[in-house]
C-alpha positions as CSV (number, residue, x, y, z in Angstrom):
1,X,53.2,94.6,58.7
2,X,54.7,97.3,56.8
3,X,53.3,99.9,58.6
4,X,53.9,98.7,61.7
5,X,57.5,98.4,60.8
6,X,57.6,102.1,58.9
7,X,58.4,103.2,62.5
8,X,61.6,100.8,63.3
9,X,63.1,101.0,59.7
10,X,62.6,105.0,59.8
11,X,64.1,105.2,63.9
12,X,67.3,103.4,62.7
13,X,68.0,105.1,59.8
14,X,67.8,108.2,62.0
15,X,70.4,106.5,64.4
16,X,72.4,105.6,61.4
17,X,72.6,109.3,60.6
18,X,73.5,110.0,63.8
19,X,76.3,107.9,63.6
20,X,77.3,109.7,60.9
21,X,76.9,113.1,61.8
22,X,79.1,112.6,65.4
23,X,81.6,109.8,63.7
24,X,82.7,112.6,61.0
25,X,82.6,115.4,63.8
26,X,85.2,112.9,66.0
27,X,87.4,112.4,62.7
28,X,87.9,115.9,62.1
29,X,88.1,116.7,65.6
30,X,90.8,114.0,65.8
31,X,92.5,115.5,63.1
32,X,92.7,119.1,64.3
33,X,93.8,118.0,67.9
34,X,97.1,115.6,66.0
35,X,98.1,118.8,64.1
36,X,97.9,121.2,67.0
37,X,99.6,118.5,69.2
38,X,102.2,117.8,67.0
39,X,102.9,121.8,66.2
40,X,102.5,123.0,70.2
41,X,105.2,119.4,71.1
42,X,107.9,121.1,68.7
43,X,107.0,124.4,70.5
44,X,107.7,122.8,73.3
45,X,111.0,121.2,72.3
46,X,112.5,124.2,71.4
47,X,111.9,125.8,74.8
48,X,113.1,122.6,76.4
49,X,116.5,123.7,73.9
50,X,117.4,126.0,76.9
51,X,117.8,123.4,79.6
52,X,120.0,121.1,77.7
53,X,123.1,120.9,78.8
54,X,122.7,121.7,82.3
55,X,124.0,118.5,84.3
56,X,123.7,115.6,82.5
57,X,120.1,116.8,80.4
58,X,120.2,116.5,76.8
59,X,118.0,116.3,73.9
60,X,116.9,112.7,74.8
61,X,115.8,113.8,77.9
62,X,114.3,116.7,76.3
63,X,112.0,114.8,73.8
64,X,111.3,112.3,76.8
65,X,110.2,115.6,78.7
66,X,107.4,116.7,76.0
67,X,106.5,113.2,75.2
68,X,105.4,112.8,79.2
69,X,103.6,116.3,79.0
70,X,101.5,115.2,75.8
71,X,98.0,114.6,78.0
72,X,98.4,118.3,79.0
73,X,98.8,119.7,76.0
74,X,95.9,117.7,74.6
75,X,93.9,118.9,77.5
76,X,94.5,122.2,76.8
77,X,93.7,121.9,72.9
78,X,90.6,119.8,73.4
79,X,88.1,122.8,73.7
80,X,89.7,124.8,70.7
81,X,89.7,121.6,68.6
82,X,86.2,120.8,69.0
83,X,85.1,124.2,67.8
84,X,87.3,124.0,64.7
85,X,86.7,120.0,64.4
86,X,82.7,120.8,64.4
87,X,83.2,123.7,62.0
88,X,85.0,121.5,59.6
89,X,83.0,118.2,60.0
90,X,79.6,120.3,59.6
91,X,81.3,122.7,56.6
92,X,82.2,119.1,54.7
93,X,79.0,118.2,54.8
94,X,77.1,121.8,53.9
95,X,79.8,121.9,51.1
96,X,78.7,118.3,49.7
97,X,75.0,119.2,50.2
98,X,74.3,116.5,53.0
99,X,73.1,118.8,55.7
100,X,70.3,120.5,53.2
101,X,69.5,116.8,51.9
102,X,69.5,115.8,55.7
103,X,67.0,118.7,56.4
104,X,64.9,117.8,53.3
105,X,64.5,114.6,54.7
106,X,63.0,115.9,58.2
107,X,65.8,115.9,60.7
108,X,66.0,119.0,62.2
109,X,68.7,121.7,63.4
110,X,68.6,120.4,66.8
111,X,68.9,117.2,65.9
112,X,71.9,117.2,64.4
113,X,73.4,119.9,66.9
114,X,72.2,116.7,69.1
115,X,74.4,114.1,67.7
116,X,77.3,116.0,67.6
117,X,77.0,117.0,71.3
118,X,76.9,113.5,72.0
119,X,80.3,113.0,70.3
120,X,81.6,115.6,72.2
121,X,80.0,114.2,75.4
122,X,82.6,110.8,74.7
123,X,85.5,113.1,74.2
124,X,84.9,115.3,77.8
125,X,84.4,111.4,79.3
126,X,88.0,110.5,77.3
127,X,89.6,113.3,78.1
128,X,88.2,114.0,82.0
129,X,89.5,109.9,82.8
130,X,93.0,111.2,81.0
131,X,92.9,114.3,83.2
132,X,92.5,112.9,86.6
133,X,94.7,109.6,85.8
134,X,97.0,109.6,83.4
135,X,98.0,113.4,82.8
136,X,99.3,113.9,86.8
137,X,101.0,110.8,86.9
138,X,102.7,111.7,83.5
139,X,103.3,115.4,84.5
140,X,105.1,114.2,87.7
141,X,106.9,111.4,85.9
142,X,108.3,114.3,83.8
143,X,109.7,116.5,86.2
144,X,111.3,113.7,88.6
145,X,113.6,112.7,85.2
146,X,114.5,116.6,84.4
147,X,114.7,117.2,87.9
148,X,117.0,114.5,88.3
149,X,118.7,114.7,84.8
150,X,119.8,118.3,85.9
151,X,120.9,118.3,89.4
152,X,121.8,114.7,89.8
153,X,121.3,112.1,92.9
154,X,121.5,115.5,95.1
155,X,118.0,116.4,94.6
156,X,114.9,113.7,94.1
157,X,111.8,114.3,93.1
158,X,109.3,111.4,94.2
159,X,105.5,111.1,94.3
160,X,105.6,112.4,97.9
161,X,107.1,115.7,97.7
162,X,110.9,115.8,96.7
163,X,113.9,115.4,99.1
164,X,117.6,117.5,98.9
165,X,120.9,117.1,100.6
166,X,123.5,119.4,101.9
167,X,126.2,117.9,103.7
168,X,124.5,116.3,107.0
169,X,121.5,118.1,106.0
170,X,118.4,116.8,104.5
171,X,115.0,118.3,103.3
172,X,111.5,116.4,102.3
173,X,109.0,119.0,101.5
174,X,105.7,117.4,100.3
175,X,104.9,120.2,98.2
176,X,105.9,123.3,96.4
177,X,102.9,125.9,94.6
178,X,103.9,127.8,91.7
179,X,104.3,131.0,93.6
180,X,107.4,129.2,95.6
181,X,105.3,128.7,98.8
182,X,106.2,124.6,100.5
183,X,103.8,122.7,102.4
184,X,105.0,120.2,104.9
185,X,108.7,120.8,105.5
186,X,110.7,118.6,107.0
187,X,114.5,119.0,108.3
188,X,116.7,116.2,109.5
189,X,120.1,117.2,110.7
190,X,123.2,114.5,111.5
191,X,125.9,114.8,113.4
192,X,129.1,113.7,111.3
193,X,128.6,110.2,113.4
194,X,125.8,110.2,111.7
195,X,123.4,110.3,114.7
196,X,120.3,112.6,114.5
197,X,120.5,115.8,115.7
198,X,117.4,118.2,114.9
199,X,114.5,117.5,113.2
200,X,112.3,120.7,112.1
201,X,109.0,120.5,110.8
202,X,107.2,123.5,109.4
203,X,103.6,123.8,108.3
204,X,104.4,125.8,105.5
205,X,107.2,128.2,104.0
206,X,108.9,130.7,101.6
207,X,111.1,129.1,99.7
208,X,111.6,132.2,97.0
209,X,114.5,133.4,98.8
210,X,117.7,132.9,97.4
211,X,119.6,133.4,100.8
212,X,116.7,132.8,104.0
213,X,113.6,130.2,104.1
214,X,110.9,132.1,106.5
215,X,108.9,129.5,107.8
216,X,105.6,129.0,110.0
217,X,104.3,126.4,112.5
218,X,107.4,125.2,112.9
219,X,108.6,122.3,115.6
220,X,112.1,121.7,116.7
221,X,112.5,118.2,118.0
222,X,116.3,117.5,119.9
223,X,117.5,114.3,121.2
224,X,118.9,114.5,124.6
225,X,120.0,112.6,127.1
226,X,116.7,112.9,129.3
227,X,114.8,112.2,126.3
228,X,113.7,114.4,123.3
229,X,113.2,118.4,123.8
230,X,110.0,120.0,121.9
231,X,109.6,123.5,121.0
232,X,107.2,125.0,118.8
233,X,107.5,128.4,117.1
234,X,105.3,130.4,115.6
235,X,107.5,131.5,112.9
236,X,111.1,130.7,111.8
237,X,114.1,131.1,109.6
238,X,116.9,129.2,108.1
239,X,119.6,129.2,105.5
240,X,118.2,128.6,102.0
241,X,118.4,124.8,100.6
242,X,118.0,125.3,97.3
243,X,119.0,127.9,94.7
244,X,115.8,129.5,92.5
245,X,116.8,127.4,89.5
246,X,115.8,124.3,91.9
247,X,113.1,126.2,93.1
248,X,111.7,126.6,90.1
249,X,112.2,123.0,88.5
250,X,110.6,121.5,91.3
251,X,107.5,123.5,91.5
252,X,104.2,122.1,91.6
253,X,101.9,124.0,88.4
254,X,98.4,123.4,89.9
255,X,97.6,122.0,86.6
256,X,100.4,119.1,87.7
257,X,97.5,117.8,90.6
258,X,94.8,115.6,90.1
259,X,91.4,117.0,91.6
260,X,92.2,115.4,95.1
261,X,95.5,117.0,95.1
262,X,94.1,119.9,94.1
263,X,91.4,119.8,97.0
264,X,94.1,118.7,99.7
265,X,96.5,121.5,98.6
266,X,93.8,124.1,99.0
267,X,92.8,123.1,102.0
268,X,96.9,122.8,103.6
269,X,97.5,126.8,101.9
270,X,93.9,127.7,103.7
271,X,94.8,126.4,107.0
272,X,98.5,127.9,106.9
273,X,97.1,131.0,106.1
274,X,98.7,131.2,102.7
275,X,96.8,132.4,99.3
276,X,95.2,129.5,97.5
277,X,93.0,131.7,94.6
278,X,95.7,130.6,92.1
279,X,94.7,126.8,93.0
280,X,91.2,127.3,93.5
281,X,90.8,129.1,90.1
282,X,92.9,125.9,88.3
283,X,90.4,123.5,90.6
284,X,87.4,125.5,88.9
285,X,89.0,125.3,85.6
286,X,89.4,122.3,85.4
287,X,85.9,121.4,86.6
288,X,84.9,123.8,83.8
289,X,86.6,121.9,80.9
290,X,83.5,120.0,79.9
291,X,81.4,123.5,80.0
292,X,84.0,124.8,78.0
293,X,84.3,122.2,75.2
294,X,80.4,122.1,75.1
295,X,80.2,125.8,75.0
296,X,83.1,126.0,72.0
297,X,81.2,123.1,69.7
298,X,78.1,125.6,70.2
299,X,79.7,127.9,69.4
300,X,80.8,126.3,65.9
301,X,77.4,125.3,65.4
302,X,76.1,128.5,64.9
303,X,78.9,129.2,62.9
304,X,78.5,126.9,60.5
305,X,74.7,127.0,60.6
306,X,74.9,130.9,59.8
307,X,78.0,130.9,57.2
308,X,76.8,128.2,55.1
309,X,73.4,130.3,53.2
310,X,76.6,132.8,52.4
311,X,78.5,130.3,50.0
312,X,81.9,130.7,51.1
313,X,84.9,128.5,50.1
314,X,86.0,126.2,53.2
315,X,89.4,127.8,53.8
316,X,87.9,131.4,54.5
317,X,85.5,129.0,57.0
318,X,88.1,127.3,58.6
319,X,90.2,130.8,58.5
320,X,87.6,132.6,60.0
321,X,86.8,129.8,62.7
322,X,90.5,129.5,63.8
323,X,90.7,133.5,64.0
324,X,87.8,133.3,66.2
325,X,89.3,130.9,68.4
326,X,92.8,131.9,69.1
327,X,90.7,135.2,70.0
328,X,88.4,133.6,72.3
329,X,91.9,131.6,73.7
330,X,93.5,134.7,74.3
331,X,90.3,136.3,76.3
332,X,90.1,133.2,78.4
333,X,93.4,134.0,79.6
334,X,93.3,137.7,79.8
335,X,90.4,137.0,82.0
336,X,92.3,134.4,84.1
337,X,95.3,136.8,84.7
338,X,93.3,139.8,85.5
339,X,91.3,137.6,87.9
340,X,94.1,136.8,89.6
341,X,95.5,140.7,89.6
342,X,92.5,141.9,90.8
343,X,91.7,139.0,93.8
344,X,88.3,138.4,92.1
345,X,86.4,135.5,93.2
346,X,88.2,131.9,91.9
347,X,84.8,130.8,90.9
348,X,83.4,133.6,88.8
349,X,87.0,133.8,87.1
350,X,86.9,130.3,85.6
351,X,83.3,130.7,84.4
352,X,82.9,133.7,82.6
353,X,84.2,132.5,79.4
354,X,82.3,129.5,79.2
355,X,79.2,131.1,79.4
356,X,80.0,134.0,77.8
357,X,80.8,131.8,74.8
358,X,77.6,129.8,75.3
359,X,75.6,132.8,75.6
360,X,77.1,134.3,72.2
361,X,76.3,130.9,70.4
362,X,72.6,130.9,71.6
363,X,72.2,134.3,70.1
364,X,73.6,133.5,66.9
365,X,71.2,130.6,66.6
366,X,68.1,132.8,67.9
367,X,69.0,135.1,65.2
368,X,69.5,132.7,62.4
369,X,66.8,130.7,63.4
């Protein structure tokens, strides 16, 4: 009976350690993404400083404002904070001897690489749900109540688009990109009897004018007597709507949309003929998170794994790690922007520093082992 049991006793005592392993890798992690969050949301504030003030936005509005953008920024810190969580988590327990007593007792490198990539697999799962239900809705949320806190009942920013009014006039454009460019426009024009007289739609337009709107695919509808006169144009122009401080309030960021919006948006700009690398290279981004939080956690692996035979004090680890990272940070986004400058293909773009940063970490754990 006890030998038949040796297995079972010995299997859960390896899950236990497990356990252990990824629980202390999720409490540092945890910790590291709260102090970044906390330190990028005052950031945040004080940029927000420069809006208050304008119509009736103030500081409440402000901290409301960052508050609503929170699931972004811990998007955005999750891959950074699992390299640094992983390289604290695994440098406590070299510095307190557990990882050499853990290898004395026969659980091997990959093994516990193992359990902490499965702590890292429930964060991606966490964080992907957050991404594609929580932070959009929140992001939107956000700019509606500065949109509305600034320029009043005169501009409203819905789920739909946004509409505007000028006098008889009113606008509902579905969307707006971050390079100024509106999907779906439409134009409804009163008489002062307030009886309709033009409606425009336009497939798409260029809004990033402070005096003229060029538009394209548009169709003038007018009510007559005999009935309702259609005529569709090519291209066309009219007198601008909405200053560029509007403009650029009620931008869509592509990080803003949810993967369907992302999708849907790509495929309007495609068909108007408009430029959609800047969206396809957030849709691939974003797809890419998971690669790039697994690829960052490797990469503190072999960090770890390769400082720790060298005896050095956990603040030049921790120093060192977070040096690292703000310079592999900065190189993702060098490489984002130049993609961008240079047209290069949306796809490639968004994973190159994944797997560069995979590929480094495999080489440092070939070497060192």
């Amino acid at each position: 009976m006890q030998i038949s049991q040796l297995p079972l006793n010995y299997n859960k005592k390896m899950k236990r350690l497990d356990f252990y392993i990824g629980g202390t890798f999720l409490k540092c992690f945890s910790l590291v993404l709260i102090i970044l969050a906390v330190l990028f949301s005052c950031i945040e504030f004080l940029s927000e400083l420069d809006e208050v003030g304008k119509g009736l936005y103030g500081l409440g509005n402000a901290a409301i404002f960052v508050i609503f953008t929170l699931p972004k920024c811990l998007i955005d810190l999750m891959p950074f904070s699992a390299m640094l969580g992983g390289v604290i988590a695994l440098g406590l327990l070299a510095d307190h001897g557990e990882l050499i007593a853990m290898q004395a007792a026969g659980i091997s490198t990959p093994r516990i690489c193992a359990a902490v990539f499965a702590a890292v697999m429930l964060i991606v799962l966490a964080f992907g749900i957050m991404a594609e239900t929580i932070m959009p809705q929140m992001e939107q949320a956000a700019r509606r109540s500065r949109a509305q806190a600034i320029y009043g009942p005169g501009v409203n920013l819905t789920k739909q688009g946004f509409w505007a009014r000028r006098q008889n006039s009113f606008i509902h454009v579905h969307k707006i990109s971050s390079e100024g460019i509106a999907a779906g426009v439409d134009i409804f024009e009163f008489d002062p009897q307030g009886r309709l007289k033009t409606f425009t739609h336009a497939q798409s337009a260029n809004i990033r004018n402070s005096r003229l709107w060029t538009m394209k695919g548009v169709t003038r509808k007018v009510p007559t007597g005999q009935g309702i006169s259609i005529r569709k144009e090519a291209t066309g122009s009219m007198e601008a709507f909405l200053n560029m401080e509007q403009v650029a309030v009620l931008e869509s960021p592509p990080y803003s949309l949810s993967t369907p919006d992302l999708r849907d948006y790509i495929s309007a700009l495609q068909n108007s003929g408009q430029d959609a690398d800047p969206y396809l290279l957030a849709l691939w981004r974003k797809l890419g998170v998971p690669l790039t939080t697994g690829a960052m956690a490797l990469f503190s692996l072999s960090f770890v794994f390769g400082i720790r035979h060298n005896r050095v004090s956990a603040g030049h680890r921790i120093t060192l790690a977070t040096l690292i990272g703000f310079g592999l940070y900065f190189s993702d986004q060098v490489i984002m922007h130049t993609g961008l400058l240079l047209n290069l293909n949306p796809l490639l773009t968004a994973m190159i520093p994944p797997v560069c940063i995979s590929a480094l970490a495999l080489w440092r754990l070939r070497i060192l082992y």
